[in-house]
Backbone bond lengths (Angstrom), bond angles and torsions (degrees), N, CA, C in turn:
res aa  C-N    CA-C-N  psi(-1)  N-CA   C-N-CA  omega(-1)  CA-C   N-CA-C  phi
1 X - - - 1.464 - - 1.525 110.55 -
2 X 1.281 117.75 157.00 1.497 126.01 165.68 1.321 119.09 -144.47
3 X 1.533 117.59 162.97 1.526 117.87 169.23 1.484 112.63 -92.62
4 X 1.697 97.57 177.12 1.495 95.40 172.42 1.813 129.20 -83.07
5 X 1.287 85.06 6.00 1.648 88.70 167.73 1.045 123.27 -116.32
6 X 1.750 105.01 41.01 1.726 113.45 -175.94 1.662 90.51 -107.80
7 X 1.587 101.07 -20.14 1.909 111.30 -167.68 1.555 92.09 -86.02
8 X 1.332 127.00 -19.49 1.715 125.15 162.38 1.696 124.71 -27.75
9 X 1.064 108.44 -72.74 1.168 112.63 -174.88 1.312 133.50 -76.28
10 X 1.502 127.62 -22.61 1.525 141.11 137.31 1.347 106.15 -18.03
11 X 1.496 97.23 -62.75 1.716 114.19 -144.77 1.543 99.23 -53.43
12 X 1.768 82.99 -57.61 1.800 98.09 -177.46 1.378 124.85 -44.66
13 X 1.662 95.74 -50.99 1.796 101.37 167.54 1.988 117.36 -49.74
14 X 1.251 98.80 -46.43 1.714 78.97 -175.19 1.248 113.45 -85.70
15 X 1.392 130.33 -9.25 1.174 143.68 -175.91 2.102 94.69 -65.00
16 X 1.240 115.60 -48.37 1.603 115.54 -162.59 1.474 97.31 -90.39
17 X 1.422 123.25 -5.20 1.364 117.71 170.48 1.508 99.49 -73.56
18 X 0.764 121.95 -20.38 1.711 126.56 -179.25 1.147 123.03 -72.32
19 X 1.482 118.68 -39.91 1.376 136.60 177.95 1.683 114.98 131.84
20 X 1.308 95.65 4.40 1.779 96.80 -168.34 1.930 98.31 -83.37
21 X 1.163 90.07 169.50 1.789 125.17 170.64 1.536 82.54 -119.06
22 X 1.828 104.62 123.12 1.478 103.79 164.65 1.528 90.33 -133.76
23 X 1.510 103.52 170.35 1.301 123.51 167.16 1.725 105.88 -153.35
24 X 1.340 80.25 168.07 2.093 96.48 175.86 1.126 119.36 -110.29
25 X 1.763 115.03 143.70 1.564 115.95 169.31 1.136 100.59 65.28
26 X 1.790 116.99 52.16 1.904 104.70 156.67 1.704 93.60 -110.29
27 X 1.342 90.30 147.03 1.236 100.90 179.79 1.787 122.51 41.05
28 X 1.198 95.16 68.94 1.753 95.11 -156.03 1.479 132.42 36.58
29 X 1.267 138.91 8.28 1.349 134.69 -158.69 2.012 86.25 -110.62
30 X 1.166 131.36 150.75 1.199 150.03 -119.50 1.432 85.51 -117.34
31 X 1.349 105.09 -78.17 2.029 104.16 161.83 1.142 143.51 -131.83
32 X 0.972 149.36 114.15 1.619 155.98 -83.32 1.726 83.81 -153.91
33 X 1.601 138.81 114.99 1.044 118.95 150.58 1.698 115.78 -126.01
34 X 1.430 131.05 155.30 0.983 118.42 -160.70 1.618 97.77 -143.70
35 X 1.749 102.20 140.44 1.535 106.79 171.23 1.617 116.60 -79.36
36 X 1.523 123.76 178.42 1.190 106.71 152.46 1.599 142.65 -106.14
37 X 1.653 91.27 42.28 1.115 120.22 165.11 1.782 140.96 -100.86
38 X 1.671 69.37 -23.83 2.277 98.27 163.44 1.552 89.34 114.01
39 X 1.606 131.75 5.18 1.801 107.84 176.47 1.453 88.06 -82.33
40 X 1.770 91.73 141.03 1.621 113.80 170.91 1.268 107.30 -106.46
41 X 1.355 123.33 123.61 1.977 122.00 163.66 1.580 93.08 -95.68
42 X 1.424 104.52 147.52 1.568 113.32 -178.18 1.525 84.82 -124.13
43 X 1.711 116.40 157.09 1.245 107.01 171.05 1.982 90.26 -150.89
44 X 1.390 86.10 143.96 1.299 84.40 -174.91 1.791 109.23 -115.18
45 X 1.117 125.09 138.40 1.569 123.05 -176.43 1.517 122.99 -100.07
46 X 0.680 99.46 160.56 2.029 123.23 179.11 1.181 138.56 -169.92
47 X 1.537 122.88 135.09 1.292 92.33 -170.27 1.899 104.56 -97.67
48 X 1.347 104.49 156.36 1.852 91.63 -177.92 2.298 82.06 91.98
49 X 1.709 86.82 162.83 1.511 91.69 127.61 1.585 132.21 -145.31
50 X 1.498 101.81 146.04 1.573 115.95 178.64 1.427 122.29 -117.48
51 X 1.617 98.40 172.81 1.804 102.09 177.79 1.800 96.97 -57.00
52 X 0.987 123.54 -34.36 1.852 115.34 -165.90 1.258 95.99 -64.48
53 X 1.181 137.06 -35.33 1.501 137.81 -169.62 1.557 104.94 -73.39
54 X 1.608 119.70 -49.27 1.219 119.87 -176.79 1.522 109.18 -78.97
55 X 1.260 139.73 9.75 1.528 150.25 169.17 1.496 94.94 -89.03
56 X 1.264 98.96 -72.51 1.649 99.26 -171.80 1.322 126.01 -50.24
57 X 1.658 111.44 -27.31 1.266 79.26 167.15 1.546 121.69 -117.20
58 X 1.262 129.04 33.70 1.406 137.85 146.73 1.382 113.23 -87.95
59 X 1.454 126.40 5.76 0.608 89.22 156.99 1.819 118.34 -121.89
60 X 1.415 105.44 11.80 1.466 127.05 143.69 1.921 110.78 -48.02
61 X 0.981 122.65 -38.84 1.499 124.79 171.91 1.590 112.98 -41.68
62 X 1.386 116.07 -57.15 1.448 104.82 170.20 1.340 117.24 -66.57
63 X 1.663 138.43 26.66 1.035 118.04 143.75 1.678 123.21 -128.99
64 X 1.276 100.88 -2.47 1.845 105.70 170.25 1.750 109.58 -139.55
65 X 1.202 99.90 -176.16 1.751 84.27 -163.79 1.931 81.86 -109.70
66 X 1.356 119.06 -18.27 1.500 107.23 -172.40 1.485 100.71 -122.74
67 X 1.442 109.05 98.13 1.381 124.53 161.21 1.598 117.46 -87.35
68 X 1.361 115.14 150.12 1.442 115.28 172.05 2.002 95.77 -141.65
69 X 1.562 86.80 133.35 1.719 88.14 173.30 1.544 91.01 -106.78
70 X 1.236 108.50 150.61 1.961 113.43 -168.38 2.172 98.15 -133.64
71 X 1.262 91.14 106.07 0.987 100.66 179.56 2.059 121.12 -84.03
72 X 1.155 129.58 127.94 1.847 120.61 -146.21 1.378 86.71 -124.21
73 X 1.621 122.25 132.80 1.119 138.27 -163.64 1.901 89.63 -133.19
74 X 0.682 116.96 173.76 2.163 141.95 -160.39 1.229 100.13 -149.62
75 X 0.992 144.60 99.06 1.460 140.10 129.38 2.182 97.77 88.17
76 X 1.094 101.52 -152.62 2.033 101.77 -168.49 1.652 99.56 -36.70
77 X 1.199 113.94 152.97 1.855 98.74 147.15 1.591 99.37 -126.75
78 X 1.628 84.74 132.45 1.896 106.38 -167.58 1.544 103.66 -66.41
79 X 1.261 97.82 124.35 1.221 115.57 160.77 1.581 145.67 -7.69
80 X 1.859 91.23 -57.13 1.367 98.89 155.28 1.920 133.57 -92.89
81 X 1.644 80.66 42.23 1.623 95.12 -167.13 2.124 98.44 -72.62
82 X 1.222 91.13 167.94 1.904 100.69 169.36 1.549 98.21 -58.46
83 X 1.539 91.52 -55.78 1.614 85.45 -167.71 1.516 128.73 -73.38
84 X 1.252 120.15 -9.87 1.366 114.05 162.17 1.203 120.81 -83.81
85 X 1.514 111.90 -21.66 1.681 119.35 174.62 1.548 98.37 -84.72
86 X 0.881 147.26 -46.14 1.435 125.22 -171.67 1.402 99.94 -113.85
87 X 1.359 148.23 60.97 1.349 123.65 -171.74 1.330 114.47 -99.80
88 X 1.888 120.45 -13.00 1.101 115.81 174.96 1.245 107.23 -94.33
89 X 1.735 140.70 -16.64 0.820 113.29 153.19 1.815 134.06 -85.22
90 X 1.176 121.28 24.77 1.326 138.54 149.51 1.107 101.77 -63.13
91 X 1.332 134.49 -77.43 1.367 142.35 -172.55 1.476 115.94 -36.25
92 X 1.336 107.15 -44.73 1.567 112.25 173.86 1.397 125.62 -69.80
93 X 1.288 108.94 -60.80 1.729 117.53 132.06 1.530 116.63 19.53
94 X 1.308 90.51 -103.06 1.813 124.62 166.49 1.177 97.79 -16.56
95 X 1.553 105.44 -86.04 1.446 117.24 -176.33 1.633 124.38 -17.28
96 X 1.267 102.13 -91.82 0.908 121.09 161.67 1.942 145.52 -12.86
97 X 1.571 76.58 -42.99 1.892 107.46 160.17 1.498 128.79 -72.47
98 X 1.721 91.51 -27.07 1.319 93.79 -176.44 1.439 100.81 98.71
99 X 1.640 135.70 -12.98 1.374 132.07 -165.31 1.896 95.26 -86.49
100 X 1.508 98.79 159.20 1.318 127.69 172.78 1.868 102.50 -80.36
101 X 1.080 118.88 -178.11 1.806 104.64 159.11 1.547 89.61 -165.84
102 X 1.219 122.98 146.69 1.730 138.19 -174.18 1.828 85.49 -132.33
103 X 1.110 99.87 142.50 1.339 124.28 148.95 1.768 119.99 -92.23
104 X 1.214 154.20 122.84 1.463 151.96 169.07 1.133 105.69 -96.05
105 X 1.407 155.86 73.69 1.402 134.43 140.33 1.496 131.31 -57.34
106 X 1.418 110.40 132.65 1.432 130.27 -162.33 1.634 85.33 -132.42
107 X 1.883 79.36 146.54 1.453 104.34 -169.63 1.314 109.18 -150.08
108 X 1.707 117.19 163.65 1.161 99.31 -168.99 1.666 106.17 -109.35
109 X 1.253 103.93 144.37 1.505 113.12 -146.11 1.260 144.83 34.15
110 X 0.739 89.22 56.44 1.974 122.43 -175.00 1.470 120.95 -156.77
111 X 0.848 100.93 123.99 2.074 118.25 167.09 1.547 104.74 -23.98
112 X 1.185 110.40 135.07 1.796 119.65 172.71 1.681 107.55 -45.31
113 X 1.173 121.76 167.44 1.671 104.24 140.74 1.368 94.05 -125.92
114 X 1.374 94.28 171.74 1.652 118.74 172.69 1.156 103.79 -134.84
115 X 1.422 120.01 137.53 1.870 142.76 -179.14 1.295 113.65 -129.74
116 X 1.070 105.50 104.62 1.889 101.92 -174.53 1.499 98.19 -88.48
117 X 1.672 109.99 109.98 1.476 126.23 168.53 1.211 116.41 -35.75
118 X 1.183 84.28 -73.06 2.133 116.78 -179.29 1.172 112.69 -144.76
119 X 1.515 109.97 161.69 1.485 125.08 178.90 1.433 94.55 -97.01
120 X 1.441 91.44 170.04 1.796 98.98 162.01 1.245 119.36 -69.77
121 X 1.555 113.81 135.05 1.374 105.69 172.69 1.731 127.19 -70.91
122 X 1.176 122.05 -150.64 1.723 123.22 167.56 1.169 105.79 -125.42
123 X 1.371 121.57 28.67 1.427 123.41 133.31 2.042 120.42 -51.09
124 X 1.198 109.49 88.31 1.472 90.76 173.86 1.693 119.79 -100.34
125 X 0.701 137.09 160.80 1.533 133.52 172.10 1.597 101.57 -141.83
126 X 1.291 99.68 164.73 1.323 134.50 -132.55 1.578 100.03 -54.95
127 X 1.276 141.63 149.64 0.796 132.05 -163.56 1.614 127.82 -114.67
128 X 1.013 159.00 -167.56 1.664 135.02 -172.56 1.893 90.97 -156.25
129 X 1.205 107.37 84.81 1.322 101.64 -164.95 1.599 119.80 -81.52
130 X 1.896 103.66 -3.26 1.111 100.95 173.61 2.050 109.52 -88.12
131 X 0.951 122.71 -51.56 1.350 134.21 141.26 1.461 112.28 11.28
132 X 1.562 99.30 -70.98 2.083 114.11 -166.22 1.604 88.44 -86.97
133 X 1.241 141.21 -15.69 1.280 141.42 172.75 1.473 99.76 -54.19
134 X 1.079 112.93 -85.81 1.436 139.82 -178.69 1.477 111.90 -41.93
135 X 0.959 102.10 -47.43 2.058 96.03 169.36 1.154 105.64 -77.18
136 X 1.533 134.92 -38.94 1.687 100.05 -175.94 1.370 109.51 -77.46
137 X 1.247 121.82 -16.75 2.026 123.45 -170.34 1.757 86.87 -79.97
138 X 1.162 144.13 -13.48 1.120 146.20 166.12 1.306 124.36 -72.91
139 X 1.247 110.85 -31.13 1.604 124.42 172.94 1.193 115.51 -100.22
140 X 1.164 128.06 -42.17 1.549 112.75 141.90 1.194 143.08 -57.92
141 X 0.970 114.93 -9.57 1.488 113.29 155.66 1.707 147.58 -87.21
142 X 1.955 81.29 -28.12 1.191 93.87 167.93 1.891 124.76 -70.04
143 X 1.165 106.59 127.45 1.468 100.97 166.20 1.321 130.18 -60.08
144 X 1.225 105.88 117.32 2.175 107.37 164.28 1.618 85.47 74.84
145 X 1.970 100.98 -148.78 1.238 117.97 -144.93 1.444 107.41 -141.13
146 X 1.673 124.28 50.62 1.401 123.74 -140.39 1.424 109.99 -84.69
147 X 1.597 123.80 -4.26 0.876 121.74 -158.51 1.875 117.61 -131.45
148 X 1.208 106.07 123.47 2.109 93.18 175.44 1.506 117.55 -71.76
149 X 1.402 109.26 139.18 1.245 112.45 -166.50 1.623 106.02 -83.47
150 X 1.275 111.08 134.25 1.456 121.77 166.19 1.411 100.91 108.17
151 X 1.656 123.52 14.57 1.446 122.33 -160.50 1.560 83.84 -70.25
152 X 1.440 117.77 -173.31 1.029 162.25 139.27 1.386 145.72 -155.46
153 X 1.042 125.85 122.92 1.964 140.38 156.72 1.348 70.66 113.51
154 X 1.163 145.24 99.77 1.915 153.20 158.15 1.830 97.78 173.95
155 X 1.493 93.19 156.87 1.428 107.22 -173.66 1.091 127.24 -71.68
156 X 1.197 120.26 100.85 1.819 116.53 -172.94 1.801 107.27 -67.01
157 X 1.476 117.68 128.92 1.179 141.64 157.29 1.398 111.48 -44.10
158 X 1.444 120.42 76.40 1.665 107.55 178.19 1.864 94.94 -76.91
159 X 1.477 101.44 175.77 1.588 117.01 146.99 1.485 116.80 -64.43
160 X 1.265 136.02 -40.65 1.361 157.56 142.84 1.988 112.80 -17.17
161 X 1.743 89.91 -75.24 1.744 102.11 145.93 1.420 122.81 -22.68
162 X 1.843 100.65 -72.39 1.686 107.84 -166.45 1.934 118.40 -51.01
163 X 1.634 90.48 -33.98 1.273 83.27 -170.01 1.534 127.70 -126.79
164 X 1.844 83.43 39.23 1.750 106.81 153.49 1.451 110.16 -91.73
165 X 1.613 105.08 -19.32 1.680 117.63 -159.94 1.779 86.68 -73.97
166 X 1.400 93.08 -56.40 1.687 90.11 -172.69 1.785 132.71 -53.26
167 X 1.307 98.70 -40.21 1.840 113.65 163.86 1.426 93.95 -69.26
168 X 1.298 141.35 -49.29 1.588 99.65 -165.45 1.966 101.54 -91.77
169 X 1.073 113.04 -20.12 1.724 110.45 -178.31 2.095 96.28 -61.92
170 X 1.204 107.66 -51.60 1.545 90.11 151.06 1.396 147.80 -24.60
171 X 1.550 101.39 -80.41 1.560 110.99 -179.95 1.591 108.38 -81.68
172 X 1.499 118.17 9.95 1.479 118.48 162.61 2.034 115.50 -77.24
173 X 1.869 85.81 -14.61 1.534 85.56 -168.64 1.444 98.66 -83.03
174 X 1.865 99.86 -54.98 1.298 115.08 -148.79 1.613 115.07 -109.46
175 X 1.466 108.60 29.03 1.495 111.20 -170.19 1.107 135.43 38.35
176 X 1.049 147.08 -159.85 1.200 152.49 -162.47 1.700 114.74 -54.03
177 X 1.068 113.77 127.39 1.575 113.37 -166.79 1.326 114.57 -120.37
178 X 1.231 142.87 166.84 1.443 131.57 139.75 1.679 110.75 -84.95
179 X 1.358 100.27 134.29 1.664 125.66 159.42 1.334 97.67 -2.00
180 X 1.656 110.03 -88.58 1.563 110.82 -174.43 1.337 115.47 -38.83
181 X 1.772 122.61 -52.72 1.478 103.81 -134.68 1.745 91.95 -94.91
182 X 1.419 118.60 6.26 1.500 125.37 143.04 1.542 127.46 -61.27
183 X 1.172 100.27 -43.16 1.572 107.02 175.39 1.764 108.99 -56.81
184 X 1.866 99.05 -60.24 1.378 97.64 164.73 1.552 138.58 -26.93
185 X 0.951 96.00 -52.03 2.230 119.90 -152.83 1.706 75.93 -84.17
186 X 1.547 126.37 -58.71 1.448 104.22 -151.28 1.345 114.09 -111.35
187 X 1.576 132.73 12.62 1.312 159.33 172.97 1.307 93.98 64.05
188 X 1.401 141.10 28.63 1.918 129.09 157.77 1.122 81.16 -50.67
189 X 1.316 120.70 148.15 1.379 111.17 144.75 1.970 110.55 -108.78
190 X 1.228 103.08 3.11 1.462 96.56 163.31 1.571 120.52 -125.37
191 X 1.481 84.40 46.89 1.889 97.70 162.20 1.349 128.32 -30.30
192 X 1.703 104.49 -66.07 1.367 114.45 -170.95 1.689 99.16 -48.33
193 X 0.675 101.49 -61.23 1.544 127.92 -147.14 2.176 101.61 -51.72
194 X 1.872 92.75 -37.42 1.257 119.02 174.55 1.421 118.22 -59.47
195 X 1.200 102.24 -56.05 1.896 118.75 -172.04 1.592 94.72 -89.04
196 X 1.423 147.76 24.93 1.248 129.49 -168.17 1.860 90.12 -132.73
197 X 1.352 99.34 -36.32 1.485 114.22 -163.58 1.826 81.44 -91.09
198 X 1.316 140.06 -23.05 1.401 127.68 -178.08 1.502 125.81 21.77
199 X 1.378 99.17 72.78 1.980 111.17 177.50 1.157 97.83 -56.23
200 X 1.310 109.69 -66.03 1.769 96.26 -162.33 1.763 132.89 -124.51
201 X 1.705 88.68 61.03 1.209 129.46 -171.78 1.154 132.56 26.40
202 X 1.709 111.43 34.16 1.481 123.10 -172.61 2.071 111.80 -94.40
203 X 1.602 109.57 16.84 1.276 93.19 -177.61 1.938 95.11 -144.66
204 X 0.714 98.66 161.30 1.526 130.97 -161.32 1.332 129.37 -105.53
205 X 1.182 165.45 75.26 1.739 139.45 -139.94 1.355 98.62 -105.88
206 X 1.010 138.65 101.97 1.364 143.52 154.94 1.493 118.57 -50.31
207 X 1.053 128.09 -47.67 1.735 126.87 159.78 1.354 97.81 -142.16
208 X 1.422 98.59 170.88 1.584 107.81 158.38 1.429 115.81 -28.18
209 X 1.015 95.02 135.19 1.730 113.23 166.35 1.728 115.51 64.95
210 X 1.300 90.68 -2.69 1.958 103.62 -161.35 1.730 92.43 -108.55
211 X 1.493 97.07 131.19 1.896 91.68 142.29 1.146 111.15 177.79
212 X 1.332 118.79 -178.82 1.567 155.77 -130.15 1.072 126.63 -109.84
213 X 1.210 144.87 134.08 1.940 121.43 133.40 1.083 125.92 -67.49
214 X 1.294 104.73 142.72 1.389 116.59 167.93 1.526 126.43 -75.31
215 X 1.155 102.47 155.61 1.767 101.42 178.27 1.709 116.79 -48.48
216 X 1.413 124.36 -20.82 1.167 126.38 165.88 1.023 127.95 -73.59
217 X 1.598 114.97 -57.23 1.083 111.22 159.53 1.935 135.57 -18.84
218 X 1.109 83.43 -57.14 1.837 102.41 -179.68 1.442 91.83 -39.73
219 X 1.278 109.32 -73.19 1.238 123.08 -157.97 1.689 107.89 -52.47
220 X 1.387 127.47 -87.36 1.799 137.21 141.30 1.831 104.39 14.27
221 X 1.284 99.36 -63.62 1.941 98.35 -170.70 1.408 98.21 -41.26
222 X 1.208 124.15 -42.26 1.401 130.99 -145.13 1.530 106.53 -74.28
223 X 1.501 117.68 -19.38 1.318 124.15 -167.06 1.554 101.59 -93.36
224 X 1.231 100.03 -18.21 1.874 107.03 -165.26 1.752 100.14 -105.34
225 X 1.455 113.89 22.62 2.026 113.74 -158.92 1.436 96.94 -58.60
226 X 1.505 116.95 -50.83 1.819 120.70 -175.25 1.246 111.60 -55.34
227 X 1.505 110.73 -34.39 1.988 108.61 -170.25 1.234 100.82 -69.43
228 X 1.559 123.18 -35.76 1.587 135.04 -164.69 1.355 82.36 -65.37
229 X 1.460 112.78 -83.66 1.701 107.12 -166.89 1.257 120.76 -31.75
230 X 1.588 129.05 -28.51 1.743 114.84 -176.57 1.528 104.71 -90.24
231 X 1.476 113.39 -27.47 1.392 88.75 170.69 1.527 137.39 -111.54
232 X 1.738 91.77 21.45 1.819 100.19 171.58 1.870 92.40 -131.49
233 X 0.987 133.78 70.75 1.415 145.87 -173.31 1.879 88.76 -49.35
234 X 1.446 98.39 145.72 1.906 95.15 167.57 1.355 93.17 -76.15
C-alpha cells in the first residue's frame, strides 16, 4: 500500500525537469508549480482514479489554465480496475475538461514512473482572478518547501504560519518586545497586527504595544524546531 504523498515527490522531480519551482499544499491545491515567467501548473493527486480527483481538478481550472490530475498506481493494475475498464473514456473526459492527466507508477525498488496521458487542452473557462491572485502571492511568499503534497489531517505550513514562527521564535529568545522592534528583528512587517489578532494563541499582550508567549506557545515551538531552523538559519 501507499499514500498520496508517496506520488509527491516524483511529481516534483519531473515537474523541475521542466523548468518549474514547485511546492505542496499552497492554497489547498496538492502541487503548485511555477515558471519564471508567472505560468502556474497545479497538479492534483490520488491514488487509483476517481470522481474526487476529476472535481478537484476542475475545479483547480479557475485558478491556472494548465492543470494535471495524476492518478498513482503500486505495482500490477487489476484488470478489473476503473481505469482499465474505462481508460479511453477517461481520456476523453479529461479532454474535454480542459484537464492534463499523469499516470505515477510506483514500484518496489525502483524509481516511480510518470506518463503524461494528456496535456491540458485550450478549453479555458472562466477564470477567478482574485483566487489565482492569492495563490501565487502565497507561493511567493512562502519560504522553501515545508510541506508533502497530498497530506491530509496535519498542519499545513502557510507563509502566514512562517511568520508567526518568526515573532514568537523571537520573543522565545528575547521576551517581551514591542510590536515594532519585532517587526524590525524579523521583517513581518505586519507583526502588530499578527500577535494582536493571535490565530493560534501563542502570544500574549502585556501592555500596549508589548507582548509575550504564552505558556503554549513554549511548548508548540518545539514541534515546528526544523521550520524555525530554515527560516532563522544560526
Amino acid at each position: 500500500m501507499f499514500n498520496e504523498t508517496d506520488l509527491y515527490t516524483p511529481v516534483k522531480a519531473f515537474l523541475k525537469t521542466q523548468g518549474y519551482d514547485v511546492k505542496a499544499e499552497v492554497n489547498n491545491c496538492d502541487v503548485v508549480a511555477k515558471k519564471p515567467d508567472g505560468t502556474l501548473v497545479i497538479v492534483e493527486l490520488k491514488k487509483g482514479f476517481n470522481i474526487d480527483l476529476l472535481i478537484q481538478g476542475v475545479e483547480r481550472l479557475a485558478l491556472a489554465d494548465n492543470v494535471y490530475i495524476a492518478a498513482g498506481f503500486y505495482g500490477p493494475i487489476a484488470k478489473g480496475s476503473i481505469w482499465n475498464k474505462r481508460r479511453r473514456g477517461i481520456l476523453k473526459l479529461c479532454k474535454r475538461l480542459g484537464l492534463g492527466l499523469m499516470m505515477v507508477r510506483l514500484h518496489v525498488g525502483k524509481d516511480a514512473n510518470i506518463q503524461v496521458l494528456l496535456d491540458p487542452s485550450h478549453y479555458v473557462p472562466r477564470k477567478n482572478s482574485s483566487k489565482a491572485g492569492r495563490l501565487k502571492k502565497e507561493f511567493d511568499a512562502r519560504v522553501g518547501d515545508p510541506n508533502a503534497g497530498g497530506a491530509t489531517r496535519t498542519k499545513i505550513i502557510t507563509s502566514y504560519r512562517q511568520n508567526a514562527l518568526r515573532c514568537a521564535a523571537l520573543l522565545s529568545k528575547s521576551g517581551a518586545l514591542k510590536a515594532n522592534e519585532v517587526k524590525q528583528q524579523t521583517g513581518v512587517e505586519k507583526a502588530a497586527t499578527l500577535m494582536r489578532n493571535n490565530h493560534y494563541g501563542w502570544f500574549e499582550k502585556v501592555e500596549r504595544g508589548i507582548y509575550k508567549l504564552t505558556e503554549c506557545a513554549e511548548t508548540e515551538l518545539k514541534e515546528y524546531a526544523d521550520e524555525i531552523n530554515n527560516l532563522i538559519p544560526k
